[in-house]
N, C-alpha and C positions, 0 to 999 in steps of 0.2 A: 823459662818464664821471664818476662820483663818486671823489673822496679817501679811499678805503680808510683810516676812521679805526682803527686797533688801532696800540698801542705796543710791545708785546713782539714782538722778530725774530720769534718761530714763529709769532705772529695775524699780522703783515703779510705774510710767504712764502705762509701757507694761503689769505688773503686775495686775494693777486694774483694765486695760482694761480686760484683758484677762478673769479675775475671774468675774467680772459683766457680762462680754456676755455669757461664761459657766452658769452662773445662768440663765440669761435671756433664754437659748437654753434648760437649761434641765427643764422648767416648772416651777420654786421655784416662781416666781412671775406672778400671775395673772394678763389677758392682761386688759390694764387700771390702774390699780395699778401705785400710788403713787411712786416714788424713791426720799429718802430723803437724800440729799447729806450729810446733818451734819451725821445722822444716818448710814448711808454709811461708812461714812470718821471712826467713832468714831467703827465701828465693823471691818474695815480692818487696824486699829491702822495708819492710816497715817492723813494727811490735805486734808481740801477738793479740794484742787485744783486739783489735779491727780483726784478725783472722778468726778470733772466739765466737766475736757478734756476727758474721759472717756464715761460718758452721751454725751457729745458731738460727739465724735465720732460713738457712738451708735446708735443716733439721724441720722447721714447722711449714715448710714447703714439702715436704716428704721425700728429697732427693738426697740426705743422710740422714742418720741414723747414729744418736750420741749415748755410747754405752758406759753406764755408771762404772767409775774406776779405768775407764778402757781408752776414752779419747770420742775422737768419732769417726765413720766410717762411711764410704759411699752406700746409699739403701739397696738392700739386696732382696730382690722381687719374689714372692711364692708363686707358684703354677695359680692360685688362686687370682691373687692379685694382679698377672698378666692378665686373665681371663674376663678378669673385670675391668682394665686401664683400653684392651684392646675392644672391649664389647661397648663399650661407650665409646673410643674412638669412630665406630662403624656406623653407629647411630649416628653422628655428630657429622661424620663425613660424608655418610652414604647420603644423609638431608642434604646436606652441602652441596653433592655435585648433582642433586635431582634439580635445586633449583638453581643451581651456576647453568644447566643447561637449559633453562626457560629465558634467561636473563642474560647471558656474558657476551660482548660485543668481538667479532672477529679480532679486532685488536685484542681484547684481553685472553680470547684462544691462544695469540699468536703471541704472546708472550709466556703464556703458559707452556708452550711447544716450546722457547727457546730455554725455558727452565729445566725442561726436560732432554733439551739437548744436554744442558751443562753438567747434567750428572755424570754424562756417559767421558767428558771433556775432561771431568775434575783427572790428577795423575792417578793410574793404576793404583800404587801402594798409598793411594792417602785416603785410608776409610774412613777418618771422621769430617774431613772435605765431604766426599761422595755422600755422606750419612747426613752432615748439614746439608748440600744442594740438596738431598735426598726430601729434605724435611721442609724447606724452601719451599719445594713443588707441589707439596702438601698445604701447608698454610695458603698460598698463591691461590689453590682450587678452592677452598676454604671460602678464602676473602671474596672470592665469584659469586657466592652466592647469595651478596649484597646483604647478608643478615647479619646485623650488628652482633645481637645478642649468643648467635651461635657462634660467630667468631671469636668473641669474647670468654666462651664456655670452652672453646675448643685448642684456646692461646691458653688458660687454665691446665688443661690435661696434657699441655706437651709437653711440660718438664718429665714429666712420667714417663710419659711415652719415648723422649728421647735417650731415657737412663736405660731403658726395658730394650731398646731397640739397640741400644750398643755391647748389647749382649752378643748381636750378630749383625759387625758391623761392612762387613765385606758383602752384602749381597746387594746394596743399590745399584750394582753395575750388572746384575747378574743377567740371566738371557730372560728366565722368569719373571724375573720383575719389569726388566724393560718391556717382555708385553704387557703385563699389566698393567703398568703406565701408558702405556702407546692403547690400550683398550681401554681406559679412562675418559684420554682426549679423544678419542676415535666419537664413543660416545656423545661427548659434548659436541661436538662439529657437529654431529648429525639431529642435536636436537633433542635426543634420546633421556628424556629426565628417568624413568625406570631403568633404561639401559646404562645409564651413567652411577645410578643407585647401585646397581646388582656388579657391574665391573667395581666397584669401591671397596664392596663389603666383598667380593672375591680377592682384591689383594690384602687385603687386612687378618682378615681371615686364615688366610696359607700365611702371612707372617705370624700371625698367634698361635698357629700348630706349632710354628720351627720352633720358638723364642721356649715354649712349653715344654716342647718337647727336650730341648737343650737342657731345661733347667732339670729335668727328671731323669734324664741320663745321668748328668755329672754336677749338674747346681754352674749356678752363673753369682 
């Protein structure tokens, strides 16, 4: 971690927040995992109080969890609550690419192709690279579908989504997904607003079995 350089209290608070929840969001900490404030405070060279209000604020964004006596801890998802964070992502996103495909100009296709090149680009071993570009290309189709308010509901549910999804963070590169992406924009080019709906909620879907399934095998 770098030493969060800003001197004024309210740049070093916005600071730590900002750099714990980027941690939290690209995978670096396993859900359940320990957060040691002293440990914290002493690797972003500040005190721990900006690291308190930080976990705190964290906490009422529902990406930890601060356990009376105990500290606090990355939030650790129930098969429930996957079921619910990914069943409302499909709603949100399948709307999304119905209407990204009535509305997205070949340039904004073609950008969205190079986003999806860049997952495949990111290095091998760097899964929460690949798991952000991953999420990138998401947000990206999102933003297509020119609807403020869904995008706005849907910047809401990624923290979620990103903690739930780093559960299993190695598969943005995998061969499955890459078609499903590649059948997402196949979609969109062709104009296809149901086809682009039904390829959305097909990868979302196979990812909430795995993530599910994972947590009831062994707990994530």
């Amino acid at each position: 971690m770098h030493t969060v350089g800003f001197r004024r209290p309210n740049q070093v608070r916005e600071a730590v927040y900002g750099h714990l929840k980027d941690l939290l969001l690209s995978g670096r900490f396993a859900p359940g995992e320990r957060l040691s404030e002293p440990l914290l405070a002493q690797e972003l060279g500040v005190s721990r109080t900006p690291v308190r209000e930080a976990l705190m604020r964290l906490a009422e964004e529902g990406l930890v969890e601060l356990v009376p006596g105990k500290g606090a801890r990355v939030k650790a998802f129930t098969p429930e609550e996957v079921e619910e964070v990914y069943g409302v992502r499909a709603l949100l996103e399948g709307e999304a690419a119905r209407e990204a495909a009535l509305r997205a100009t070949p340039w904004e296709l073609a950008d969205l192709e190079a986003r999806l090149k860049a997952i495949d680009e990111a290095p091998p071993e760097d899964y929460p690279e690949q798991m952000r570009r991953d999420l990138e290309f998401h947000r990206a189709l999102v933003r297509l579908s020119g609807n403020k308010t869904l995008y706005r509901l849907y910047e809401d549910l990624l923290a979620s989504l990103a903690l739930v999804r780093s559960a299993l963070p190695n598969l943005s590169q995998e061969e499955a997904t890459r078609k499903e992406h590649w059948a997402i924009l196949e979609a969109l080019k062709r104009r296809d607003p149901e086809g682009a709906k039904r390829a959305v909620e097909a990868h979302v879907y196979r990812f909430r079995d795995l993530v599910v399934a994972r947590l009831r095998k062994g707990g994530i």
